[in-house]
C-alpha positions in Angstrom: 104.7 -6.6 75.3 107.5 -5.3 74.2 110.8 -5.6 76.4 112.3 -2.0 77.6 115.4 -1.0 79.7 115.9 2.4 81.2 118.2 3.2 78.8 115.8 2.9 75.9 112.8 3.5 77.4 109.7 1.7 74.9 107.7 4.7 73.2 104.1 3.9 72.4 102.5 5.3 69.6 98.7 6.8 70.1 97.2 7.4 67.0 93.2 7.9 67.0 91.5 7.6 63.0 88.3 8.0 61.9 87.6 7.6 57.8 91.2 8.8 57.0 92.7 5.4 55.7 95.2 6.9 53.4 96.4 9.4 56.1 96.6 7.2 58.7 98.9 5.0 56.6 101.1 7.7 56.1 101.3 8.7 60.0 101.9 4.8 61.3 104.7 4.7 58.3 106.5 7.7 59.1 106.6 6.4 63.2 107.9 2.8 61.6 110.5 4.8 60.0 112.0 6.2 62.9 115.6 5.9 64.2 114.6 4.9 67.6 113.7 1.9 69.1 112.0 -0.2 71.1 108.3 1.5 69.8 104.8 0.0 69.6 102.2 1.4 67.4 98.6 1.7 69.1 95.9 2.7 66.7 92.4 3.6 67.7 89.5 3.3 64.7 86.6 5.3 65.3 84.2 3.1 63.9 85.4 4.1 60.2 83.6 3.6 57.2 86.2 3.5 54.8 88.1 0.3 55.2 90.4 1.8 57.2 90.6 -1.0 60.0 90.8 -3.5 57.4 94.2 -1.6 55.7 95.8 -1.3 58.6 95.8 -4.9 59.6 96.6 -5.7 56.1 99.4 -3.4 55.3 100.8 -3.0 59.2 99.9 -6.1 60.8 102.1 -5.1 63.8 100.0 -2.3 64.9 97.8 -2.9 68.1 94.6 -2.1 66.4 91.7 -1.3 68.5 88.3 -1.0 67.2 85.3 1.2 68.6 81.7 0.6 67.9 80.9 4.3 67.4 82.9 7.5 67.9 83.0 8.4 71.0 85.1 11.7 70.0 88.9 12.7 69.9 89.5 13.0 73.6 87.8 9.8 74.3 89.7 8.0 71.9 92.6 8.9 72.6 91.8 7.9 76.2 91.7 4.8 74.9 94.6 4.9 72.4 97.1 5.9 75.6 95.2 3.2 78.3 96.2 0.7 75.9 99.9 1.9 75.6 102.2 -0.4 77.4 105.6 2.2 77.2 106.8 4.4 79.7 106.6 7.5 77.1 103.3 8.0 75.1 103.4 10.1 72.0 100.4 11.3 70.6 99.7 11.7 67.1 96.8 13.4 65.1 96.0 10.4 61.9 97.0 13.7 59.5 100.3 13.8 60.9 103.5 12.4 60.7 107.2 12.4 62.4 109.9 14.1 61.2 113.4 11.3 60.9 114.2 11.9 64.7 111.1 13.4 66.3 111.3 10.4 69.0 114.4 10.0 69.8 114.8 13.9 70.5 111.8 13.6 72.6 113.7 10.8 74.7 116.6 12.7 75.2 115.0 15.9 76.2 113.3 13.7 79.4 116.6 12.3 80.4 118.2 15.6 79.8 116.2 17.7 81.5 114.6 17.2 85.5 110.4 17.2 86.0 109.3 17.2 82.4 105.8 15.3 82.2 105.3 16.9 78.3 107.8 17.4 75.6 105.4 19.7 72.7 106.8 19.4 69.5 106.9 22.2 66.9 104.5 21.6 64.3 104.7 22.7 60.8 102.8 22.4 57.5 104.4 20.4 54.8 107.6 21.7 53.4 107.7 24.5 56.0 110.9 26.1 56.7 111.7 24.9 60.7 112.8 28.4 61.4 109.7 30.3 59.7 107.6 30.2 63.1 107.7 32.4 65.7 107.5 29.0 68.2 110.9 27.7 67.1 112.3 28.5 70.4 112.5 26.3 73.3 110.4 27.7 76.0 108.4 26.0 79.3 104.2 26.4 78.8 101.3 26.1 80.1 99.5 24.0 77.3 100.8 21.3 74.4 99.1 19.7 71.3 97.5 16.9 72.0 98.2 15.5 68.4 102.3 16.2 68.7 103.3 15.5 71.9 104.8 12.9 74.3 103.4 12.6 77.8 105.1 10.0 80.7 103.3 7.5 81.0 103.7 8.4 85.0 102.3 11.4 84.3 98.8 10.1 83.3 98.6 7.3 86.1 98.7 10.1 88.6 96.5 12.8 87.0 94.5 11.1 84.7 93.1 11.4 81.2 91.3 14.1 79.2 88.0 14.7 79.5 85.9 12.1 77.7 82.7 14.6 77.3 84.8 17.0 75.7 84.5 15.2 72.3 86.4 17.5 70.2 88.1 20.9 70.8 90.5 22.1 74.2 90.8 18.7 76.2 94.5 20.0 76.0 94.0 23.1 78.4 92.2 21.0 81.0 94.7 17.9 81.2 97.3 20.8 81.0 96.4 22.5 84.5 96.3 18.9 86.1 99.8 18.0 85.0 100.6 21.6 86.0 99.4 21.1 89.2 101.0 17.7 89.6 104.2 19.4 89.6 105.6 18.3 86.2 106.4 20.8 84.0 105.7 21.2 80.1 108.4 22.3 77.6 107.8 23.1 73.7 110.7 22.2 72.1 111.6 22.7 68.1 114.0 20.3 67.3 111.4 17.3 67.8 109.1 18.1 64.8 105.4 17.1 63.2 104.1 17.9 59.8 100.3 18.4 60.0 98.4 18.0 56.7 95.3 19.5 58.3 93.1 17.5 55.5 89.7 18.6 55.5 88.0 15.4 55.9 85.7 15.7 59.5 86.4 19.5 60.3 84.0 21.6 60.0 85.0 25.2 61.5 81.4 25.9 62.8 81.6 22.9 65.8 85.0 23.8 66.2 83.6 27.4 67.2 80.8 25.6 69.6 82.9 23.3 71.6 86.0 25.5 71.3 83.9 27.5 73.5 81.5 25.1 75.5 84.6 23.2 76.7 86.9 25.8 77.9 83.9 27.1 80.0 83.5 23.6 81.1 87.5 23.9 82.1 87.4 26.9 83.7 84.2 25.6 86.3 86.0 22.3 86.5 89.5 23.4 87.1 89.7 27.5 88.2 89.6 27.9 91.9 85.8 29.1 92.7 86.4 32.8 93.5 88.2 32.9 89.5 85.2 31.1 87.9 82.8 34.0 87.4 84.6 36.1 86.1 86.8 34.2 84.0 83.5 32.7 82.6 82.3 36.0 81.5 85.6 36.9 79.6 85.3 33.2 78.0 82.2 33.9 77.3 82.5 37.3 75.7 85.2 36.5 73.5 84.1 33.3 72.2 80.6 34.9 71.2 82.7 38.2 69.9 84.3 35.1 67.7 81.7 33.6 66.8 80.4 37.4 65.4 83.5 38.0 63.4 83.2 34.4 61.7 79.9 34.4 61.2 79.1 31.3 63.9 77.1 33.4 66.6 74.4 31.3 66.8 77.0 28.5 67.6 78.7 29.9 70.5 75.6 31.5 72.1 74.7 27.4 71.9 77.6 26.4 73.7 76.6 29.1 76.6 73.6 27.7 76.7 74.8 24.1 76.9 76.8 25.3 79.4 74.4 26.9 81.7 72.3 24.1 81.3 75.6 21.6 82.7 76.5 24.1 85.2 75.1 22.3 88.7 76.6 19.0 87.4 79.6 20.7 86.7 80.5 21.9 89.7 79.8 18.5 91.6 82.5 17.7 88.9 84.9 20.0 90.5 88.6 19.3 91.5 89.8 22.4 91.2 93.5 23.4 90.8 95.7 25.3 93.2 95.6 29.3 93.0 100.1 28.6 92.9 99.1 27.1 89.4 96.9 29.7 88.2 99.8 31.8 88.9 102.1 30.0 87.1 99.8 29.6 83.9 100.1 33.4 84.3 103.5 34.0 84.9 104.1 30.9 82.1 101.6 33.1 79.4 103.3 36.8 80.7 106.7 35.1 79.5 106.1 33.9 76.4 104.0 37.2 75.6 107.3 39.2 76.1 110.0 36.4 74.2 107.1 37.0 71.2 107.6 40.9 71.3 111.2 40.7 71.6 111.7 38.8 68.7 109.3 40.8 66.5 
């Protein structure tokens, strides 16, 4: 372990791969690089194919390397990624990713700086982006962060948990966001801590990102909306995502995630620990404001 201080609190790395050796390289060099230290590196191989387990303990022998028998899925891994994280700050880093020279340091002093933070989102831009060419390069409070540029307390988690581990890919984001919501921490986006994202198109495919984009943020809502919100909310998730799944040609995908859904629903709501109707109303209020600082600064 490594020795920490409150000062320099010890920043663990999450970093969850599967059959993207040369990308994941790139990502653990680019957290190596950084300014600020004490850091550990904890990377999670989803039973890759491509030597990428065996690279990684050649090239960066100091990286807490754990290996999975199968893929269990992003959320799941990086479950495990963060469970084996020994710092009081966890960042969490997608394997086509990588740190901009101070991203972690500005992500420390935006938690000592500023009271009840549990999330500091980073801005995330494409490769040789301009960092003022998006219209989220303004510090703002939110009611969701990206779970592959972020840094969570590690307090945080030991109190509400993890993210869903049947979520597999797609939204486990929106449902750990209404937990730490309803925790009392709050979540801040915040510009100056960036992550370039590759987005390489090695394991996307846009037609499961359609079906459990929308199976899992119907699962959220019956998990998480308080019970007199759920049908109705579930019929407007349900209505867009299959409106979606029209437009780009992935009906037959989201109608599938309905079903899967309906098929779930009694275990889902034995599954229930639903959040407060106060943090439904301050997703709202949270959404309302950021809806009017986008049309002011159009």
């Amino acid at each position: 372990m490594v020795k920490t201080n409150s000062k320099n609190p010890l920043i663990s790395v999450a970093i969850i791969t599967w059959n993207r050796q040369k990308h994941v390289l790139k990502s653990i060099e680019s957290a190596l690089k950084q300014s600020y230290r004490p850091i550990e590196i904890v990377v999670v191989d989803s039973a890759s194919s491509d030597g990428t387990s065996e690279a990684i303990e050649q090239v960066f022998p100091e990286v807490r390397l754990v290996r999975l028998h199968r893929n269990l899925g992003c959320p799941e891994g990086r479950n495990i990624a963060m469970a084996n994280c020994t710092g009081e700050i966890i960042f969490s880093i997608d394997d086509d990713a990588w740190f901009d020279s101070s991203t972690l340091k500005l992500c420390v002093e935006c938690f000592k700086k500023k009271d009840g933070i549990g999330v500091v989102n980073c801005q995330v831009l494409v490769p040789k982006q301009n960092k003022n060419a998006t219209q989220n390069n303004k510090e703002h409070y939110t009611y969701q962060f990206n779970g592959g540029a972020c840094a969570i307390k590690k307090e945080v988690l030991n109190k509400v948990g993890y993210f869903p581990a049947d979520f597999y890919r797609q939204g486990e984001e929106n449902d750990l966001a209404l937990k730490i919501l309803d925790a009392g921490f709050s979540i801040l986006h915040y510009p100056p801590a960036i992550v370039y994202h590759e987005r390489v198109s090695i394991n996307r495919n846009n037609k499961l990102f359609m079906f459990y984009g929308c199976r899992n943020e119907l699962y959220t809502v019956i998990r998480r909306y308080p019970l007199f919100f759920v049908p109705a909310m579930v019929s407007w998730k349900a209505i867009s995502w299959n409106w979606l799944g029209i437009k780009n040609f992935a009906f037959h995908f989201t109608l599938g995630a309905c079903f899967a859904t309906a098929i779930k629903f009694p275990k889902l709501l034995l599954q229930r620990e639903a959040v407060s109707l106060k943090t439904i109303k301050r997703v709202i209020k949270l959404r309302r404001n950021r809806s009017v600082e986008l049309s002011i600064q159009k």
